[in-house]
BALO-997110 format. One record per residue (C-alpha): residue in three letters; x, y, z. Coordinates in Angstrom, 1 decimal. Layout:
<atoms>
[ala, [X, Y, Z]]
...
</atoms>
This chain:
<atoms>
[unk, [0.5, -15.2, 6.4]]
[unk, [-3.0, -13.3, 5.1]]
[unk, [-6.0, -14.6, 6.3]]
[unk, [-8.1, -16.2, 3.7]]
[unk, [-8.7, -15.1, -0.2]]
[unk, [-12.1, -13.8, -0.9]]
[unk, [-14.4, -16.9, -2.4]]
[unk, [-15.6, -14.7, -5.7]]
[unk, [-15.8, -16.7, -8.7]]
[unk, [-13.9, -18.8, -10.7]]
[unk, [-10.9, -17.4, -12.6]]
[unk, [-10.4, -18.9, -16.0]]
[unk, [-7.6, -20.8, -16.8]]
[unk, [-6.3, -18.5, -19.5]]
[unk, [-6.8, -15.4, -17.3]]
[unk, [-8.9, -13.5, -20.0]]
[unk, [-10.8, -10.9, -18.6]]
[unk, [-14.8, -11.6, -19.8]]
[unk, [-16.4, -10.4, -23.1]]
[unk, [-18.0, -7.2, -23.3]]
[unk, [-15.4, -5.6, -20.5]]
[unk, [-15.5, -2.3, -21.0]]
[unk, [-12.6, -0.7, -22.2]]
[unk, [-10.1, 1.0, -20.0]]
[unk, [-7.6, 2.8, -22.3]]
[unk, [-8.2, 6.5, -21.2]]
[unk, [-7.7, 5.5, -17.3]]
[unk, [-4.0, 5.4, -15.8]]
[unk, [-2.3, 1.3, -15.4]]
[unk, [-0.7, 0.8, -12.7]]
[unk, [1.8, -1.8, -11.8]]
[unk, [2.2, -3.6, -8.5]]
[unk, [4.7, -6.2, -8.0]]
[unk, [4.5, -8.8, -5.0]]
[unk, [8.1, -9.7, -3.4]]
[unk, [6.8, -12.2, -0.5]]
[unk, [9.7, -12.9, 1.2]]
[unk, [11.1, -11.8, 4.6]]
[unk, [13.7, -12.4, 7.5]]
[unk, [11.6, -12.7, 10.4]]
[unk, [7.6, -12.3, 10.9]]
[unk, [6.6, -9.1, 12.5]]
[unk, [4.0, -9.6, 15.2]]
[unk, [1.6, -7.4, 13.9]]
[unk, [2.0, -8.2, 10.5]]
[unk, [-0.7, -10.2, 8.3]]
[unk, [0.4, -9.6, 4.9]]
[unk, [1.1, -12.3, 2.6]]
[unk, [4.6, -12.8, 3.4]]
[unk, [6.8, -15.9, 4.0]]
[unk, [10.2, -16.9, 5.5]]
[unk, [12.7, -19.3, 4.2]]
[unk, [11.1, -22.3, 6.9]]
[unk, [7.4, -21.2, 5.0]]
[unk, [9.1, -21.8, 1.4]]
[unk, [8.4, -25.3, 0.8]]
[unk, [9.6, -25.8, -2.6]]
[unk, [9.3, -22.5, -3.8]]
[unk, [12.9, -20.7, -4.5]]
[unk, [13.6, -17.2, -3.8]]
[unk, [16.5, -17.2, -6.4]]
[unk, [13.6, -18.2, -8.9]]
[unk, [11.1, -15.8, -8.2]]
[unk, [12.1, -13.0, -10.5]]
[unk, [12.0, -15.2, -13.4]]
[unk, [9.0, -16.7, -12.1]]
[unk, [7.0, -13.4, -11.7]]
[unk, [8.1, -12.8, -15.6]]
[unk, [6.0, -15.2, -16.9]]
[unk, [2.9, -13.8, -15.2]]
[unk, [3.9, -10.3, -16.7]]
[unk, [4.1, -11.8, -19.9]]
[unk, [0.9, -13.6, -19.5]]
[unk, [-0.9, -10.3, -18.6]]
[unk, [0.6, -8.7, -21.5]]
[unk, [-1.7, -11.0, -23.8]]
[unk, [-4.7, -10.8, -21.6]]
[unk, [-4.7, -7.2, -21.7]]
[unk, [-3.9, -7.0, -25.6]]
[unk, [-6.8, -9.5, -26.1]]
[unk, [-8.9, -6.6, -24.3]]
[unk, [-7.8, -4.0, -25.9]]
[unk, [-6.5, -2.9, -22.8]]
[unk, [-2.7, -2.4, -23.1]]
[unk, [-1.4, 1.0, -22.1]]
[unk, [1.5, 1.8, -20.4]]
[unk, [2.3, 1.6, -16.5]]
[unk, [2.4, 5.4, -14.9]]
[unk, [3.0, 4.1, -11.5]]
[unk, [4.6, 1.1, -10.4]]
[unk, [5.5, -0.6, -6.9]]
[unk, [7.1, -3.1, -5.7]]
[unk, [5.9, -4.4, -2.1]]
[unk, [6.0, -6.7, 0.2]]
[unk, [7.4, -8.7, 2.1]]
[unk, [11.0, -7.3, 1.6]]
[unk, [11.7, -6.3, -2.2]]
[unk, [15.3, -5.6, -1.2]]
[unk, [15.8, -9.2, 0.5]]
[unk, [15.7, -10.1, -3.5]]
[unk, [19.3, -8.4, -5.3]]
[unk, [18.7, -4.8, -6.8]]
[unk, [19.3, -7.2, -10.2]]
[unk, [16.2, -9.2, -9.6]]
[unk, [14.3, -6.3, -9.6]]
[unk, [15.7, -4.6, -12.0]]
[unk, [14.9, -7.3, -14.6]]
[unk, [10.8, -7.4, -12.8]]
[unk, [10.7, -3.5, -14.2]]
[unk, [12.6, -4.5, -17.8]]
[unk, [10.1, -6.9, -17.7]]
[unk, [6.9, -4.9, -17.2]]
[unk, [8.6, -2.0, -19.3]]
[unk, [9.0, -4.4, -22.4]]
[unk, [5.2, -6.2, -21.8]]
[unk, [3.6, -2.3, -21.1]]
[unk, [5.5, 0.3, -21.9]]
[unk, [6.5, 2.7, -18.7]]
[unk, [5.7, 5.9, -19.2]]
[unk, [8.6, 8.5, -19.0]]
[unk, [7.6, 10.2, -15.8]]
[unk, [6.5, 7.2, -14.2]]
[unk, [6.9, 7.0, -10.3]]
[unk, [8.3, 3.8, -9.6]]
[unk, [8.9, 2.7, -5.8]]
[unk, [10.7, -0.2, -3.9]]
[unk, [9.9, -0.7, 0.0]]
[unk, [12.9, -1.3, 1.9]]
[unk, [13.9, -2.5, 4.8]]
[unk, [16.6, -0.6, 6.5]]
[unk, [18.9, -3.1, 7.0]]
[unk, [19.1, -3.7, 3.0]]
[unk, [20.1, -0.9, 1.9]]
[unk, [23.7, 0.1, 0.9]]
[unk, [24.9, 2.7, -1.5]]
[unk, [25.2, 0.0, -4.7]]
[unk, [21.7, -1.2, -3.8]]
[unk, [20.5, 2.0, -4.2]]
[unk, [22.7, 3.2, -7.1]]
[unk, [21.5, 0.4, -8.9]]
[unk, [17.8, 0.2, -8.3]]
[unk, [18.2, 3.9, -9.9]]
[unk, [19.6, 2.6, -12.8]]
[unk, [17.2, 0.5, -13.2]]
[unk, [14.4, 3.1, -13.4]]
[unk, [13.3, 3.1, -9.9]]
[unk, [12.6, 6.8, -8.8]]
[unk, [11.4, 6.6, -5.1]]
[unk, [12.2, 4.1, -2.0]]
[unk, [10.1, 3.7, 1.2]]
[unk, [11.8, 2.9, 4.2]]
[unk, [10.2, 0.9, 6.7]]
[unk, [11.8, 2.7, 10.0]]
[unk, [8.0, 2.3, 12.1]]
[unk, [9.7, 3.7, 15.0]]
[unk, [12.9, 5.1, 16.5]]
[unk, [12.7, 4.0, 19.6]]
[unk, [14.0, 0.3, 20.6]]
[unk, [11.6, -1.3, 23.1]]
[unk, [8.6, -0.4, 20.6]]
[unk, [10.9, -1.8, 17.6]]
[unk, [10.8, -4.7, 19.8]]
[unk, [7.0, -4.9, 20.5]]
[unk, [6.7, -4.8, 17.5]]
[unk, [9.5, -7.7, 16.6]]
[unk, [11.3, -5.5, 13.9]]
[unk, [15.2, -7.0, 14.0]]
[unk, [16.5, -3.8, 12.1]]
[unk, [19.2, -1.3, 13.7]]
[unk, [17.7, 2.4, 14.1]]
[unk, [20.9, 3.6, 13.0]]
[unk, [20.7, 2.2, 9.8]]
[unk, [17.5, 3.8, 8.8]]
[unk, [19.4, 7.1, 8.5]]
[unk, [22.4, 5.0, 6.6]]
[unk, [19.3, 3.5, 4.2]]
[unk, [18.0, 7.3, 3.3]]
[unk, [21.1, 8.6, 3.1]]
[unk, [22.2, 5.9, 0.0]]
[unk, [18.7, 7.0, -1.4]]
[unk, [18.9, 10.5, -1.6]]
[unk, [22.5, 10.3, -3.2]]
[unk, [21.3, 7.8, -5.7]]
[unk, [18.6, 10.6, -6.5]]
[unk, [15.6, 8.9, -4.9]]
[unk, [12.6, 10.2, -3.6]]
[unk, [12.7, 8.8, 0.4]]
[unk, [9.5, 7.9, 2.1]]
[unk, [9.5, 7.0, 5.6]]
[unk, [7.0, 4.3, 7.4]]
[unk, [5.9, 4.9, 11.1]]
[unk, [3.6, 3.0, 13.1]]
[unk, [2.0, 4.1, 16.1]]
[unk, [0.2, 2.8, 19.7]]
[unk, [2.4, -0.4, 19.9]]
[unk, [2.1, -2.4, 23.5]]
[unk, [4.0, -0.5, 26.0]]
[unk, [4.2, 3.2, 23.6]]
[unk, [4.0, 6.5, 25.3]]
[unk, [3.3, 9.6, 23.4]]
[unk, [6.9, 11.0, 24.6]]
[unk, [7.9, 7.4, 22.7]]
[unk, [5.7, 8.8, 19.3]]
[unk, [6.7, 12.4, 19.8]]
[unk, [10.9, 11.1, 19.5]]
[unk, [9.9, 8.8, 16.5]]
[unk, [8.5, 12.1, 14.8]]
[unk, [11.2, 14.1, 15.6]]
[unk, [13.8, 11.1, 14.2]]
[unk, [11.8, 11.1, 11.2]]
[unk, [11.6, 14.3, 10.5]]
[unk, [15.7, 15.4, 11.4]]
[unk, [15.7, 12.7, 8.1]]
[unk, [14.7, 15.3, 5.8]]
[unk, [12.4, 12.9, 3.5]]
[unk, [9.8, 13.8, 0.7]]
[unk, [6.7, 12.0, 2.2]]
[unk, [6.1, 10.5, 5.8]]
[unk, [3.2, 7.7, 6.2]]
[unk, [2.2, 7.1, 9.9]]
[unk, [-0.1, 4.2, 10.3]]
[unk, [-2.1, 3.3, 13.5]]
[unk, [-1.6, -0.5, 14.6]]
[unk, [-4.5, -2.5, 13.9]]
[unk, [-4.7, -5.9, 15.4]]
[unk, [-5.1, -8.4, 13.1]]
[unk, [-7.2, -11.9, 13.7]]
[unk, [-4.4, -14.6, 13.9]]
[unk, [-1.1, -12.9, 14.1]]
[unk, [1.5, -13.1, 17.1]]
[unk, [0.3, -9.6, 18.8]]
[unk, [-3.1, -11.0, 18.7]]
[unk, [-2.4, -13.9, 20.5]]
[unk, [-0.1, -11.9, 23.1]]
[unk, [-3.2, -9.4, 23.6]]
[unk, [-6.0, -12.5, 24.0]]
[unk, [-3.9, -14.4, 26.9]]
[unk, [-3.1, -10.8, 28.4]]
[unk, [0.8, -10.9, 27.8]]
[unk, [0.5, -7.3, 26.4]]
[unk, [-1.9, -4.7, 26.3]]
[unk, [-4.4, -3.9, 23.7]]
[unk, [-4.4, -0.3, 21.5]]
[unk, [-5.8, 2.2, 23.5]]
[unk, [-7.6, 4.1, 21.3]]
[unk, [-7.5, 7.5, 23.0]]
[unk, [-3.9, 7.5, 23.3]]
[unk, [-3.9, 6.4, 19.2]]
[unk, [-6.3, 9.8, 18.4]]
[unk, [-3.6, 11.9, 20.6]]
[unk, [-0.6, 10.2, 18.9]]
[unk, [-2.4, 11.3, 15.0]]
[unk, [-3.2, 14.7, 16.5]]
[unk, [0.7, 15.3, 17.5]]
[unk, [1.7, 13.7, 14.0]]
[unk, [-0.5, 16.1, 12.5]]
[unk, [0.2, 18.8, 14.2]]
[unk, [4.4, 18.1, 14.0]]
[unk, [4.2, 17.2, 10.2]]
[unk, [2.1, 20.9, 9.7]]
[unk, [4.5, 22.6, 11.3]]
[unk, [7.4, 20.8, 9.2]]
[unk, [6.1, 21.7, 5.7]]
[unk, [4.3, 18.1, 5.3]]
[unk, [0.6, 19.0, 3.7]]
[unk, [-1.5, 15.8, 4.4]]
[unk, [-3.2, 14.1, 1.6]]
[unk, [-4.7, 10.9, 2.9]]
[unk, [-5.6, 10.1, 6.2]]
[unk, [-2.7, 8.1, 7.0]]
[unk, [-0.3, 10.0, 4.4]]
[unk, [1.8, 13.7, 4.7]]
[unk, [3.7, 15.3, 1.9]]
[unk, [5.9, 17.9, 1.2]]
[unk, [3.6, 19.3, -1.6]]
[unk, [1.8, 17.7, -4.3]]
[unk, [4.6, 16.3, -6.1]]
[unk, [6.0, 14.0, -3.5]]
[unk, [2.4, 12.5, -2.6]]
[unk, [2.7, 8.6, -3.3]]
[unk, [0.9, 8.3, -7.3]]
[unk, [0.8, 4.3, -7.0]]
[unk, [-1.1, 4.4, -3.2]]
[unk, [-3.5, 7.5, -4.6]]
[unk, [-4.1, 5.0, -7.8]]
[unk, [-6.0, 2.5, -5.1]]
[unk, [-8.0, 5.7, -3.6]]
[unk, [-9.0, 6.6, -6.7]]
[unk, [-9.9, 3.7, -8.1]]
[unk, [-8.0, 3.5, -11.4]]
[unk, [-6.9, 0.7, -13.1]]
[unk, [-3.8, -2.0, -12.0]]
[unk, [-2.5, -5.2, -12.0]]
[unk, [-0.9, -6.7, -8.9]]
[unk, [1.8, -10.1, -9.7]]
[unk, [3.2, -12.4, -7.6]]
[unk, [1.1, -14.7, -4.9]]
[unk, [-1.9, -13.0, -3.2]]
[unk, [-1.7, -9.8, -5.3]]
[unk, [-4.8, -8.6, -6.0]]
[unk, [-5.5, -7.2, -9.5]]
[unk, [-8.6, -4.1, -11.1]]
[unk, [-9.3, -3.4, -14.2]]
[unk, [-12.0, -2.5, -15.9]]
[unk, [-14.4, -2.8, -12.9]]
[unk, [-13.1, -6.5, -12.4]]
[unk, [-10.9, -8.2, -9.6]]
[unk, [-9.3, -10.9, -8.9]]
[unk, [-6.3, -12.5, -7.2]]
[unk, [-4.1, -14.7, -7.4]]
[unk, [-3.3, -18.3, -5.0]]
[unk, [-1.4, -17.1, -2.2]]
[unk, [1.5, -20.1, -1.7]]
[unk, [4.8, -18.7, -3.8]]
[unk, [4.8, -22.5, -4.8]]
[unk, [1.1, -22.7, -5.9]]
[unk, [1.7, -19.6, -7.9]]
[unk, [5.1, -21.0, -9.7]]
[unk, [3.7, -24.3, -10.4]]
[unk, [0.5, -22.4, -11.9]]
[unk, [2.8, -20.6, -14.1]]
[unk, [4.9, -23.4, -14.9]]
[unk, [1.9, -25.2, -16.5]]
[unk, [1.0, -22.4, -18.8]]
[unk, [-2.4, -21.4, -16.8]]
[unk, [-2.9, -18.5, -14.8]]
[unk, [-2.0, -17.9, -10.9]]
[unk, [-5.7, -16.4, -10.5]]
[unk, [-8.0, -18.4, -7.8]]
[unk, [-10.8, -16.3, -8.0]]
[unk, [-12.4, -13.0, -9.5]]
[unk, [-15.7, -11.2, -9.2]]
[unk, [-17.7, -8.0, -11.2]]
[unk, [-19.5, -5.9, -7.9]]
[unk, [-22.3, -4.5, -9.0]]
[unk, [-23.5, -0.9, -8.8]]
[unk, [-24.0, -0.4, -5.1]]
[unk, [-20.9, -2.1, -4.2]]
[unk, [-18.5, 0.2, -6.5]]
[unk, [-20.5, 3.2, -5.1]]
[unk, [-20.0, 1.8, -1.5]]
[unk, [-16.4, 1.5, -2.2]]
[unk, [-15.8, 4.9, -3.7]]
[unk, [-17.5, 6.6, -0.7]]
[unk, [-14.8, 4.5, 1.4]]
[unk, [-11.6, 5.2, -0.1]]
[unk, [-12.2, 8.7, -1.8]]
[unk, [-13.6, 10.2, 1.4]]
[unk, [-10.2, 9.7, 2.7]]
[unk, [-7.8, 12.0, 0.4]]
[unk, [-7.3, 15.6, 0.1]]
[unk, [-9.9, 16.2, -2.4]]
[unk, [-12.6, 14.2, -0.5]]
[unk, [-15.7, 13.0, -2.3]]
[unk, [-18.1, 14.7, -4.9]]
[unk, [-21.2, 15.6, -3.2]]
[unk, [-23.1, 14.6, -6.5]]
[unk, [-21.8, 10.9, -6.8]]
[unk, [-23.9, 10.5, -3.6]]
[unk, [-27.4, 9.4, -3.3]]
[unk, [-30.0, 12.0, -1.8]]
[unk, [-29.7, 10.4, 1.7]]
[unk, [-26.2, 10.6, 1.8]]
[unk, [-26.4, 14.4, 0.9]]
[unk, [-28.9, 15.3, 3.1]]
[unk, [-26.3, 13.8, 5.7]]
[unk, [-23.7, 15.9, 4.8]]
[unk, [-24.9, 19.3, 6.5]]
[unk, [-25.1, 16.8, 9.8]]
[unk, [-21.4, 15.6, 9.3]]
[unk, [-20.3, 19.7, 8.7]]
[unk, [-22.3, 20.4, 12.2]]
[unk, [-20.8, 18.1, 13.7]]
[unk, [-17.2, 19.0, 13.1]]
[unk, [-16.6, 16.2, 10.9]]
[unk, [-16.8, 17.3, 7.6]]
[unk, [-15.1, 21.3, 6.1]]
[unk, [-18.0, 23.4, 5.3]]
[unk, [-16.2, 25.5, 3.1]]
[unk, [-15.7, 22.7, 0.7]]
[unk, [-19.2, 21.3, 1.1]]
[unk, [-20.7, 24.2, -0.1]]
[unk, [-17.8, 23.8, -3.1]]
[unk, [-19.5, 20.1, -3.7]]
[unk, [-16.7, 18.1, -2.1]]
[unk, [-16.8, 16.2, 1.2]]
[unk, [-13.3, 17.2, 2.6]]
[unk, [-12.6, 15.2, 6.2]]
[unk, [-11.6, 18.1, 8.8]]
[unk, [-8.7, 16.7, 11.6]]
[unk, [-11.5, 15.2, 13.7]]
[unk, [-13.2, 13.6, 10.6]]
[unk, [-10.3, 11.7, 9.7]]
[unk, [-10.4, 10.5, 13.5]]
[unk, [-13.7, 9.3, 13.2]]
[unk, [-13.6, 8.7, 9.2]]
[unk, [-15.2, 5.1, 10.3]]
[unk, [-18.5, 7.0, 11.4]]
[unk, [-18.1, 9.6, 8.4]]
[unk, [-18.6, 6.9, 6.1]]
[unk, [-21.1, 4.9, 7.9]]
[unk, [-23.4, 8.3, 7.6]]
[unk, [-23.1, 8.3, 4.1]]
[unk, [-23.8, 4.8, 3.5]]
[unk, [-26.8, 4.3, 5.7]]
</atoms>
């Protein structure tokens, strides 16, 4: 499970977003959709996820209905705001969406399509695990409206799979693309690279498995050690090693280098592409700080310049609902410097980088140091952006602390 929730403030009971809000009509609604539930906990893994022995007394063959009365909650909350437009992106994440049937979820995206309205070339994902995936699964999430699936393969290779306690065959990753693409899905594919005991010869056949897939996007994720999972305990008594960080900035250098040459144009520093239409609209939503609402325990919610998020326990959150009050447990309004902070930390890392003129003088004095350095493209510094170059998105950490000193 997560670590803790942020403290924030207190979240009405209602959910009502606070007087004098201002209005977000003109900015693009997004929809995220929480599906906590999995098999088995990954060692790495700290999201807020559960498994049937982690339950207690909430019901996974309830959830769908349980989710519903959130969306319809929201519904009001945003009307009551004037606020209500409808979803252009929406994603369902986890956990394991597809552990729930493709019905369930079908009825989650009725659901927000009937409280929001989805707009007709909405880009609507479901994260999959290999193993769930069949042909009907995938026929009927498409009928259902969902465009896109993102396949969690992480590796092809089975004593990383292991490391990093994923239970699902490699063979079925081709079988769960395969039912995708002939439903007439886009197909993302998940990698995650520098597990305990990975070579680069172990990365370089994971790439080249990916790629012999033929998908739309690939996302390739460094493993971070969390603070309280299973790999973090392995690494802190010395059962396996920790990331070497050097062998991670080779492994991103070959995945950028192999994606290039494959036709895959990257767009975010962990995200490639094969062209502009097949980037991830939900993910670039987050970067660019647009407007969404997140359901289902733990999600975390934006709109307006407001957050909150909800009690984490699936139980907590149904017996919330089930009284009539909202699954918030806590909310909070940054102020100035904080939104500026964050906008030099998630824009910074996508394609278009940053405006030059949404930073203070400091920060744009620092900008000639970060081209000279090697760090930031000076063509499109001079054009008023600030563009990561390949060894800028190595060391975006240090890009962002220059312009936030």
């Amino acid at each position: 499970m997560a670590g803790p929730l942020p403290l924030g403030d207190p979240a009405p009971a209602d959910g009502r977003l606070p007087a004098g809000l201002r209005s977000a009509a003109d900015v693009d609604f997004s929809v995220y959709l929480h599906v906590p539930f999995c098999r088995v906990r990954c060692g790495y893994c700290d999201f807020n996820t559960y498994t049937s022995s982690e339950l207690r007394g909430a019901r996974q063959d309830e959830y769908a209905d349980t989710l519903l009365h959130e969306v319809s909650l929201a519904r009001q909350v945003m009307a009551d705001a004037d606020a209500l437009r409808p979803a252009s992106t929406v994603f369902f994440g986890g956990g394991t969406p597809t552990l729930l049937p493709a019905g369930d979820l079908g009825r989650m995206l009725d659901g927000v399509r009937s409280a929001f309205g989805v707009a007709p070339d909405a880009e609507v994902t479901v994260e999959a695990n290999p193993d769930t995936v069949t042909p009907a699964v995938a026929r009927e999430l498409a009928a259902a409206g969902v465009t896109r699936m993102s396949v969690g393969m992480q590796s092809s290779v089975p004593h990383v799979l292991a490391a990093l306690d994923r239970t699902h065959s490699p063979a079925n990753v081709r079988t769960a693309v395969d039912a995708a693409r002939d439903a007439g899905l886009d197909v993302s594919v998940d990698l995650i690279y520098g597990a305990p005991g990975e070579t680069l010869a172990d990365w370089e056949d994971s790439l080249e498995s990916a790629l012999a897939l033929d998908s739309d996007h690939i996302s390739a994720y460094a493993l971070i050690i969390e603070d309280g999972t299973k790999l973090a305990r392995q690494i802190k008594r010395g059962e396996v090693p920790a990331p070497d960080d050097d062998l991670q900035a080779d492994m991103y250098e070959l995945a950028d280098a192999r994606l290039g040459a494959a036709g895959f144009d990257w767009y975010e520093v962990s995200n490639w592409a094969r062209g502009e239409v097949h980037r991830s609209r939900h993910n670039l939503a987050y970067w660019r700080g647009t407007d969404w609402w997140g359901f289902g325990p733990g999600a975390h919610s934006h709109v307006g310049g407001l957050r909150w998020w909800n009690v984490k326990h699936p139980a907590a959150y149904a017996q919330r609902l089930a009284s009539g009050a909202s699954p918030a447990a806590g909310r909070e309004l940054p102020d100035d410097g904080a939104r500026a902070l964050e906008r030099v930390l998630l824009e910074s890392r996508i394609r278009e980088g940053l405006a030059a003129d949404t930073l203070g003088v400091d920060a744009r004095r620092a900008v000639a140091g970060l081209v000279a350095d090697g760090l930031v493209d000076g063509a499109s510094a001079v054009r008023g952006r600030v563009v990561l170059t390949l060894k800028g998105r190595l060391l975006a950490d240090a890009v962002v602390r220059a312009l936030t000193q």
